[in-house]
C-alpha positions as CSV (number, residue, x, y, z in Angstrom):
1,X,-7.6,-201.9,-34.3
2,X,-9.6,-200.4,-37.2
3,X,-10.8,-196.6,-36.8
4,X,-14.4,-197.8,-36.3
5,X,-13.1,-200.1,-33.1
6,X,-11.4,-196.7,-31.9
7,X,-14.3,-194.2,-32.3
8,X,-17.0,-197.1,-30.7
9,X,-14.2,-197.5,-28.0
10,X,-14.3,-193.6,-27.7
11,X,-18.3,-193.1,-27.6
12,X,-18.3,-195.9,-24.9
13,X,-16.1,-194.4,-22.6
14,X,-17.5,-190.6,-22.9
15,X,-20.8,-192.2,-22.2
16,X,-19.2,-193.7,-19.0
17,X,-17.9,-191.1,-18.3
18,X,-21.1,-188.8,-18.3
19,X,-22.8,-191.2,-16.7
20,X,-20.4,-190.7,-13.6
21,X,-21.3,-187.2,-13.6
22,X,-25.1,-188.2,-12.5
23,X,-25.4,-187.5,-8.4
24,X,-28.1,-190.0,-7.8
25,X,-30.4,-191.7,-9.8
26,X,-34.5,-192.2,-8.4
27,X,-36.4,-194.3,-10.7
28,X,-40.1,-193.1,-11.1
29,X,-42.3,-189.9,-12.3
30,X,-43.0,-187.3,-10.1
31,X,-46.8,-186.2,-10.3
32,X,-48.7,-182.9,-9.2
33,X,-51.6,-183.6,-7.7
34,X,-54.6,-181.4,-6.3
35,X,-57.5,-182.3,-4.8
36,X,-60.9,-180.3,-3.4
37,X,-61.7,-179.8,0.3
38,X,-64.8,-178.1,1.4
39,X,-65.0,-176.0,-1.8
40,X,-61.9,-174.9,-2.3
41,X,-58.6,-176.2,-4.4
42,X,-56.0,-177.8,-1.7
43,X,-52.5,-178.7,-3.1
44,X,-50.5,-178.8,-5.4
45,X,-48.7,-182.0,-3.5
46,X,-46.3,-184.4,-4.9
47,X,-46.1,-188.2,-5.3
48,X,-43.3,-190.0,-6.5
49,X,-44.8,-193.1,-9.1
50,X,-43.0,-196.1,-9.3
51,X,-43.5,-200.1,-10.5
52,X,-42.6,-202.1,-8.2
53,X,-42.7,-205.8,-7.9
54,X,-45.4,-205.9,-10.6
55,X,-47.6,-203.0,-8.7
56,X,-47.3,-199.4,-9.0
57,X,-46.2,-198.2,-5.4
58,X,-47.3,-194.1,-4.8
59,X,-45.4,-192.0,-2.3
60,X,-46.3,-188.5,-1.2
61,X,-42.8,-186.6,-1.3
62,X,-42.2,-183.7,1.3
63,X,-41.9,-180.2,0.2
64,X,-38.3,-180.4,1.6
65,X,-37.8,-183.4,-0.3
66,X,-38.8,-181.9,-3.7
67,X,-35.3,-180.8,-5.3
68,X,-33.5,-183.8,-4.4
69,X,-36.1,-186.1,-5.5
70,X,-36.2,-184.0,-8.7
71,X,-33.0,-184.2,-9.4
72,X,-32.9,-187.9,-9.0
73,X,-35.8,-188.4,-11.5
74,X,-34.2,-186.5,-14.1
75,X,-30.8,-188.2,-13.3
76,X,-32.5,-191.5,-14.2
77,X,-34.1,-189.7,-17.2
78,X,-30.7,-189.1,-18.3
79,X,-29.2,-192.5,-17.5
80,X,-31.7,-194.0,-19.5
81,X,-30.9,-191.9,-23.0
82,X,-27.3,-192.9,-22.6
């Protein structure tokens, strides 16, 4: 094996290996959204946007829901540069 095989074989496994370090992966963005009710700002809430089957599905996340659904989106963030 030549030093380039052994350093692309090295690179591939680190990048394995950090992508085992992910917890959970969510594909999607999560969006802030306001809106106005009887004159007066209401919100912030969150969605979680998603394609799906050729159609962008919208969910409304719970505020108990918000870390773990954050930490999933950036987890897939991260997947996706490696």
């Amino acid at each position: 094996m030549t030093n380039l095989h052994l350093s692309v074989q090295r690179q591939k496994a680190a990048i394995l290996q950090e992508m085992e370090q992910i917890p959970h992966i969510i594909r999607g963005k999560l969006s802030s959204q306001t809106y106005e009710s009887k004159g007066r700002s209401q919100g912030p809430y969150f969605t979680l946007q998603r394609w799906d089957a050729g159609k962008n599905k919208s969910q409304r996340i719970a505020p108990q829901q918000l870390p773990a659904i954050q930490e999933g989106v950036a987890g897939f963030e991260r997947f996706q540069q490696l």
